[in-house]
N, C-alpha and C positions, 0 to 999 in steps of 0.2 A: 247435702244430698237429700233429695225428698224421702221419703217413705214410700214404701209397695203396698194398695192393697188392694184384694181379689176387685172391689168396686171399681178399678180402672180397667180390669181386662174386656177385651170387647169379643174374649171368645169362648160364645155362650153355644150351649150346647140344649137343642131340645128333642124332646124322644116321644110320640104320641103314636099309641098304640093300637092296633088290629082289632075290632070287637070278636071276630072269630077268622083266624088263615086258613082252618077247613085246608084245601088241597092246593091254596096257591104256592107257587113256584118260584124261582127267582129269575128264572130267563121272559115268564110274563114281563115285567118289568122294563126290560131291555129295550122296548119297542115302546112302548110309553115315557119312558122318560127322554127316545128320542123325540117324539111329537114333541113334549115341551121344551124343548129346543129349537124345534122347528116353527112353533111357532110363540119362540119368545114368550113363553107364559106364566114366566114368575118378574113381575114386576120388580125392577131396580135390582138385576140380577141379570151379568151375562154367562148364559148356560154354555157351556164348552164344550164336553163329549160325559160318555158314558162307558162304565168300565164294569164285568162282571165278577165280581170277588167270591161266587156262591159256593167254592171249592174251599175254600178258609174258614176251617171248624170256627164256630162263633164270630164269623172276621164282620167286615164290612158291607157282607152281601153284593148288592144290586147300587152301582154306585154315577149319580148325578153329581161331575162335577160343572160349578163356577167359579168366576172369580174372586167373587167376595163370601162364598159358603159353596159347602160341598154336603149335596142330599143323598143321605145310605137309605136303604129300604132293605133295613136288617133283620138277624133272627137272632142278636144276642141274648142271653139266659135263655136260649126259647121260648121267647119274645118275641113276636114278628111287631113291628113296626115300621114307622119314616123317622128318621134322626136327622134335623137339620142341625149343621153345624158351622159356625162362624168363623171364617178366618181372618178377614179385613178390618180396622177398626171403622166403629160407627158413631156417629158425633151423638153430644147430649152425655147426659149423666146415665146410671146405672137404671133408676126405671125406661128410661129412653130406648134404651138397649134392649132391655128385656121387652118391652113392648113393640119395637121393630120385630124381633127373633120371633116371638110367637106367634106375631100377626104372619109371619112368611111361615111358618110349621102347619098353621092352621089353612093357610091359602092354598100351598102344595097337598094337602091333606085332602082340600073339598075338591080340587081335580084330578087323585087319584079314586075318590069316589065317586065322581062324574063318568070314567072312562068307563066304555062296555065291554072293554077288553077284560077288564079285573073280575067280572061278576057280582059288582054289586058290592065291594065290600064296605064296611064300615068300621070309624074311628073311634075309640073309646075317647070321651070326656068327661071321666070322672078318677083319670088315672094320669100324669105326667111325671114323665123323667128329666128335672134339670141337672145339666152339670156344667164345669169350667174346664173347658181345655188347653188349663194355663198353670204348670205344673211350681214355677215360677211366682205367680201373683196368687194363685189360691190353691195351696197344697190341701190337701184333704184332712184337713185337722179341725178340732174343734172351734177354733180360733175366726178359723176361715168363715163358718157357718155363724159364730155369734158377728163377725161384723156384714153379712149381708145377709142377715135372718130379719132386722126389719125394714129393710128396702122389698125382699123377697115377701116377707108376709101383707107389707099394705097392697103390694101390686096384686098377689095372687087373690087378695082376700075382695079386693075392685074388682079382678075379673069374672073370680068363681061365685063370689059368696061369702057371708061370714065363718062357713061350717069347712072352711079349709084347713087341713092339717098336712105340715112338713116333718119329712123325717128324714135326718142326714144321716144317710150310709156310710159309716166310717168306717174306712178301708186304708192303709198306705199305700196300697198295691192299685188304686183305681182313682181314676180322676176324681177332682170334688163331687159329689153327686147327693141331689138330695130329691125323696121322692114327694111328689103333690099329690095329694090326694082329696077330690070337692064331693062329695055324694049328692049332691043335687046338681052338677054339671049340666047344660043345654048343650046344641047343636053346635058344632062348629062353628057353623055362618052365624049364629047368636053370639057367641064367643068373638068371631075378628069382629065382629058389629062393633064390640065394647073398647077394640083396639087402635081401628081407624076406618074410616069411609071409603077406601081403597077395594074394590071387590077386583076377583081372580077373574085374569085372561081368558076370553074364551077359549078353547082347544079345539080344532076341525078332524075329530077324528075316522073321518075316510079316509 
């Protein structure tokens, strides 16, 4: 019988965050994430419906589901961000994965700050939330983080910089989660540049 470990699970979790939520709302939302359904706007990704969770203290929020990942636009710790999350497996090894997932976190990201429905918001890049939502293949232990802490650090350290530090939150009570943190971070569309040549859907938003 093979071995389990967290480097087979294909269900990655990324969480990039709001530079300021100021007054926005979760029903904003609702009508935005129909447009990118409407018009197909997250590549390799069939968008499905859209469900509002904003009444569930710390829940799910404002919720984009697909078939192969499901996008919250949540306010967990009061935290407002966009949390893509992967349900489907994804071929390739473990950077492969991770470099799909954030290339899609970063895409949905730059056409929620595209929209003029939102006011203009913007995404911080100099803060990310990974984690594994594979309770199973990467329990939240220390174990879990020394075997994909150097797959984790050459990729983040490719994408951000050499100046990137992780810090795994250990919790038993909360998925693996480990926080990134780059202080010299660039623009999103600098950032998917580094991940693939794929840029984001347009969206017709009349």
């Amino acid at each position: 019988m093979s071995s389990i470990s967290p480097l087979d699970s294909s269900k990655l979790v990324i969480k990039l965050y709001i530079d300021d939520a100021g007054t926005l709302a979760h029903d904003q939302f609702v009508p935005v994430f129909h447009s990118l359904i409407q018009s197909h706007a997250i590549r390799d990704h069939l968008l499905i419906d859209v469900a509002d969770y904003s009444h569930v203290a710390n829940g799910p929020g404002t919720l984009l589901v697909a078939h192969e990942a499901n996008f919250y636009l949540d306010d967990v710790d009061a935290r407002w961000g966009v949390t893509y999350s992967r349900k489907t497996p994804i071929a390739g090894g473990f950077s492969e994965r991770l470099r799909a997932c954030f290339y899609t976190a970063y895409e949905v990201a730059q056409l929620l700050e595209q929209d003029p429905r939102l006011g203009g918001i913007k995404f911080k890049t100099d803060e990310t939330t990974f984690k594994i939502n594979d309770r199973l293949y990467a329990p939240n232990t220390s174990e879990t983080f020394a075997a994909i802490r150097p797959d984790l650090e050459k990729f983040t350290r490719d994408l951000f910089g050499p100046n990137v530090s992780l810090e795994h939150r250990l919790d038993p009570k909360r998925l693996f989660e480990v926080a990134i943190k780059a202080p010299a971070a660039n623009d999103l569309a600098t950032l998917a540049s580094r991940l693939g040549e794929k840029k984001p859907v347009a969206v017709n938003y009349s």
